[in-house]
C-alpha positions as CSV (number, residue, x, y, z in Angstrom):
1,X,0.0,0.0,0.0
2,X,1.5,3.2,-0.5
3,X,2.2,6.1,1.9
4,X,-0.6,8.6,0.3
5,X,-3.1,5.4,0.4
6,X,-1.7,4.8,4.1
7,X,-2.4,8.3,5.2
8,X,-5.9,8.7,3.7
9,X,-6.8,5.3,5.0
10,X,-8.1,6.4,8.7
11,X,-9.9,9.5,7.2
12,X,-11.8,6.8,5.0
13,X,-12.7,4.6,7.5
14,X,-14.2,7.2,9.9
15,X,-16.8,8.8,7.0
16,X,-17.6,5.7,6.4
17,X,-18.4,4.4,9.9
18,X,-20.1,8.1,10.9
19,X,-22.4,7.7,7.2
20,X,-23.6,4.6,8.3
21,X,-24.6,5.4,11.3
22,X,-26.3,8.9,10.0
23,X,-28.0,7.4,7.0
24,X,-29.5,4.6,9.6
25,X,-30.5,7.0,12.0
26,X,-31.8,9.5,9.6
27,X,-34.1,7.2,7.4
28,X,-35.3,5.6,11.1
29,X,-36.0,8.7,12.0
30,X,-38.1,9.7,8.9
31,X,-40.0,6.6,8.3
32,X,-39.6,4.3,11.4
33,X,-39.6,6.7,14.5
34,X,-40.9,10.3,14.4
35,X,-43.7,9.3,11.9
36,X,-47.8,10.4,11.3
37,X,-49.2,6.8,10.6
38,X,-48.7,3.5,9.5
39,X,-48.7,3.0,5.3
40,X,-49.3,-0.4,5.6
41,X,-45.9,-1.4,4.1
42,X,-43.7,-1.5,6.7
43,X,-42.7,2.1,6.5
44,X,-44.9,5.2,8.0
45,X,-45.6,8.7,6.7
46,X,-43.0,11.0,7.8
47,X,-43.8,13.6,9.9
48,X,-43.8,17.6,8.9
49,X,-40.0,17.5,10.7
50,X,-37.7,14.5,9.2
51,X,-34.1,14.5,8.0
52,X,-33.0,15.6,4.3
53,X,-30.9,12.4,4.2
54,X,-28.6,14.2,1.3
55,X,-28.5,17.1,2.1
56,X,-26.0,16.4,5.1
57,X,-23.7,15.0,2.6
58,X,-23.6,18.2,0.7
59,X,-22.7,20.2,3.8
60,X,-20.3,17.2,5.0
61,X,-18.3,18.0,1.6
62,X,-18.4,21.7,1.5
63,X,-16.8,21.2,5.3
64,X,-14.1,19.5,3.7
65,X,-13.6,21.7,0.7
66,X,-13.4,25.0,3.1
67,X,-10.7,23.6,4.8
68,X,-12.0,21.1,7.5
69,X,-11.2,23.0,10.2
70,X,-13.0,25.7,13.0
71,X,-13.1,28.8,10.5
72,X,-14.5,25.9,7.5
73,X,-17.3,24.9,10.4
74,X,-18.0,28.5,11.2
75,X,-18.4,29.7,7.3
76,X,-20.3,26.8,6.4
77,X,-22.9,27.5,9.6
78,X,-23.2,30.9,8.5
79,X,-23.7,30.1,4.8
80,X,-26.6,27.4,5.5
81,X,-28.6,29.9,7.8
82,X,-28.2,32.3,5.0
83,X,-28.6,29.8,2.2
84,X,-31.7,28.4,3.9
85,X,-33.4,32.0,5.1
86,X,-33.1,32.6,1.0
87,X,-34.4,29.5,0.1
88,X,-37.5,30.5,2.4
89,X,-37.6,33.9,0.8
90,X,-38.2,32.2,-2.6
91,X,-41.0,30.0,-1.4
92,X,-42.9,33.1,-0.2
93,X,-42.4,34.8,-3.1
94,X,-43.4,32.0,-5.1
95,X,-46.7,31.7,-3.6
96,X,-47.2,35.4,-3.4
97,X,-47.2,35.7,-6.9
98,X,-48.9,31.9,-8.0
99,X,-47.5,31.4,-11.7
100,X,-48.9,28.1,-11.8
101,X,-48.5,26.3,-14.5
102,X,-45.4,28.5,-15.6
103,X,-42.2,28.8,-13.7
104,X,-40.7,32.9,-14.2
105,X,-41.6,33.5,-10.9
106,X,-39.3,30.8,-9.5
107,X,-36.8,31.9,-12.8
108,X,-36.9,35.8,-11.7
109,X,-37.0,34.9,-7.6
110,X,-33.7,32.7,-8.0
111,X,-32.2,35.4,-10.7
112,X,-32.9,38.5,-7.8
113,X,-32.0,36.1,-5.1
114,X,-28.6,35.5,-6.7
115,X,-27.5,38.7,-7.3
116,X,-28.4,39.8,-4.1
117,X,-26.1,37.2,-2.3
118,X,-23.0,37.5,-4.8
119,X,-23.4,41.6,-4.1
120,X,-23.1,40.8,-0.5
121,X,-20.3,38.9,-0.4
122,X,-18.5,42.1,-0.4
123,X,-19.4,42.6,3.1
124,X,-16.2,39.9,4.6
125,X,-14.7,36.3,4.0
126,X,-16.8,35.3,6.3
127,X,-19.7,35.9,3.9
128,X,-19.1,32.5,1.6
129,X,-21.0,32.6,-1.2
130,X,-20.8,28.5,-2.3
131,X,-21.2,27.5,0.7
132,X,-24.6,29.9,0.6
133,X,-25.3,28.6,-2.8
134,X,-25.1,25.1,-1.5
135,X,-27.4,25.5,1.3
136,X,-29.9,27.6,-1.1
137,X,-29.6,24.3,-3.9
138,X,-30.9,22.3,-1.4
139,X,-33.6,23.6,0.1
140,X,-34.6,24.2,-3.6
141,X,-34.1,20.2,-4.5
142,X,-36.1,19.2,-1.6
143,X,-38.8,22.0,-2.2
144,X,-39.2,20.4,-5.9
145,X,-39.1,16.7,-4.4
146,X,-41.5,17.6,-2.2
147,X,-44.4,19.1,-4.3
148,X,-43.5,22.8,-4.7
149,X,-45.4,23.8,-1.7
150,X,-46.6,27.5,-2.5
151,X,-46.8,26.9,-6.3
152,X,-48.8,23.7,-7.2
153,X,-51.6,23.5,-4.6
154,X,-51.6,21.1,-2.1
155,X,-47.9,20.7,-3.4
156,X,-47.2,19.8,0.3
157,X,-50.3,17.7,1.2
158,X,-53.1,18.6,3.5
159,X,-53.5,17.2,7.2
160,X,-49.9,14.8,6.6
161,X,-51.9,11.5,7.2
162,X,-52.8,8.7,6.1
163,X,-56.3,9.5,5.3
164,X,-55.2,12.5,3.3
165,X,-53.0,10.2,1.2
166,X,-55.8,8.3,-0.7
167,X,-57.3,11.3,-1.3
168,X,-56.0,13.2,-4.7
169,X,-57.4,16.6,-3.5
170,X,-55.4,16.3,0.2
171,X,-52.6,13.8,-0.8
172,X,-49.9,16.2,-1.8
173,X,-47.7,15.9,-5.1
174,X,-44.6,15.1,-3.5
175,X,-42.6,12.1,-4.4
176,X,-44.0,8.4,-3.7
177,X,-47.3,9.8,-4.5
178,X,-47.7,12.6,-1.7
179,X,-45.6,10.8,1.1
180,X,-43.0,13.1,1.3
181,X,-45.1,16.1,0.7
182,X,-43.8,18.8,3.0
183,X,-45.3,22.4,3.4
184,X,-42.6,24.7,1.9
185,X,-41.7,25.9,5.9
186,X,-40.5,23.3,6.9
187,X,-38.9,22.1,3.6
188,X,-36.5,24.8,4.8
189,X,-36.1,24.4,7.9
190,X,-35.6,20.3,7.7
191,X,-33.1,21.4,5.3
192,X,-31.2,23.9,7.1
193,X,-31.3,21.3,10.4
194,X,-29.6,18.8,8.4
195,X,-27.2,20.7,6.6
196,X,-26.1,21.9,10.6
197,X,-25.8,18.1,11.2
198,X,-23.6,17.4,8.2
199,X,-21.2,20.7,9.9
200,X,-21.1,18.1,12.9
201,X,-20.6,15.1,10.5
202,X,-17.5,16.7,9.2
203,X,-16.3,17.7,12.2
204,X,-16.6,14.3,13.8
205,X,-15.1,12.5,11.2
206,X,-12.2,14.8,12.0
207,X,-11.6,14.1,15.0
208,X,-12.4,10.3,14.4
209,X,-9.9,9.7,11.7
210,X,-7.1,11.7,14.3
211,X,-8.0,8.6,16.6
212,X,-7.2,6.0,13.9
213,X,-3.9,7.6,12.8
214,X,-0.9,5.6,14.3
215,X,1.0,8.1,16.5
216,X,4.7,8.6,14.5
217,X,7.6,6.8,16.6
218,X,9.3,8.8,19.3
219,X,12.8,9.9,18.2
220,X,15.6,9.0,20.7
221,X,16.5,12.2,23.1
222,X,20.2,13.3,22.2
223,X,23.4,12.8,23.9
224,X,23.9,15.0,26.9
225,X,27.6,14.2,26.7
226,X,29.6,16.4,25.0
227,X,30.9,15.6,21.3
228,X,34.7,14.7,21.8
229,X,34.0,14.1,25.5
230,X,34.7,10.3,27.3
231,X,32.2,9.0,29.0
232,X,32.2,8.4,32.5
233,X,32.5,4.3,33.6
């Protein structure tokens, strides 16, 4: 094995152990645990609050290409609040205006949106513009998984149950026909929580991949006799 393949080799093996345990946890969580009623499948509806299984993955990167370090963790936090609060921003002006069935008032609230947040950069480093844009790119994925809450009506379901699911006026036009319909508040706000969790990901693995690094050997403390000197018997 070579050195390079050596030294990764500990930083692999703790993302691996910490995604397996966040991707089991998170998909428990969603359709196992924190659930509105049984489907009859052996899953349940998620509730309004679940976990945005890929979207902690996106952060988790962006942690690592920022630096991996405290100033990466702090950027990133800031850029998913502000990534997220614009996401939300969108939503609302999406439904304020209702284009449905045509999409310039997404087109023209992500075109204002964007030159808004490249402007501000200007204002420090601290202000990160991908790391805003990734925040901002997933709320938007989930918000288009999810029915486009705000622009198609019903996009996120009515009531979240069971009932409302075999009902095409209430089920929502989410993915999996309506089950993971989510009003467009909290398809922001799940978002921004588990963008936060994949800051702590990153961080973790970190520290976890430290752990499994073998400690380099101890070099041998010099001499205190000095050079040209006999030792003492």
């Amino acid at each position: 094995m070579s050195a390079r393949m050596k030294s990764t080799l500990p930083l692999a093996i703790a993302i691996a152990l910490i995604a397996f345990v966040y991707v089991e946890v998170a998909l428990n969580f969603t359709f196992h645990w924190a659930t509105d009623g049984d489907l009859g499948n052996g899953l349940a509806l998620p509730s309004n609050f679940h976990f945005v299984v890929p979207a902690a993955f996106v952060a988790w990167g962006m942690f690592f290409a920022l630096g991996a370090n405290g100033t990466a963790a702090r950027n990133l936090s800031i850029g998913n609040v502000i990534g997220s609060a614009a996401a939300l921003v969108l939503f609302l002006w999406v439904r304020a205006v209702a284009t449905l069935p045509d999409f310039w008032g997404i087109s023209l609230g992500v075109a204002v949106l964007a030159l808004v947040l490249v402007m501000a950069s200007s204002v420090g480093d601290w202000f990160n513009v991908p790391a805003i844009f990734t925040a901002f790119a997933s709320c938007l994925f989930w918000w288009i998984a999810t029915g486009l809450d705000g622009w198609a009506t019903n996009g996120g379901g009515v009531g979240n149950s069971v009932a409302a699911l075999g009902k095409p006026a209430t089920a929502g036009f989410g993915a999996f026909g309506g089950v993971i319909s989510t009003p467009y508040g909290w398809v922001a706000f799940n978002t921004l929580f588990t963008l936060m969790v994949g800051v702590l990901l990153g961080m973790a693995s970190v520290r976890l991949a430290a752990l499994f690094t073998p400690k380099p050997a101890a070099t041998p403390a010099p001499s205190s006799t000095p050079r040209g000197a006999t030792p003492a018997h």
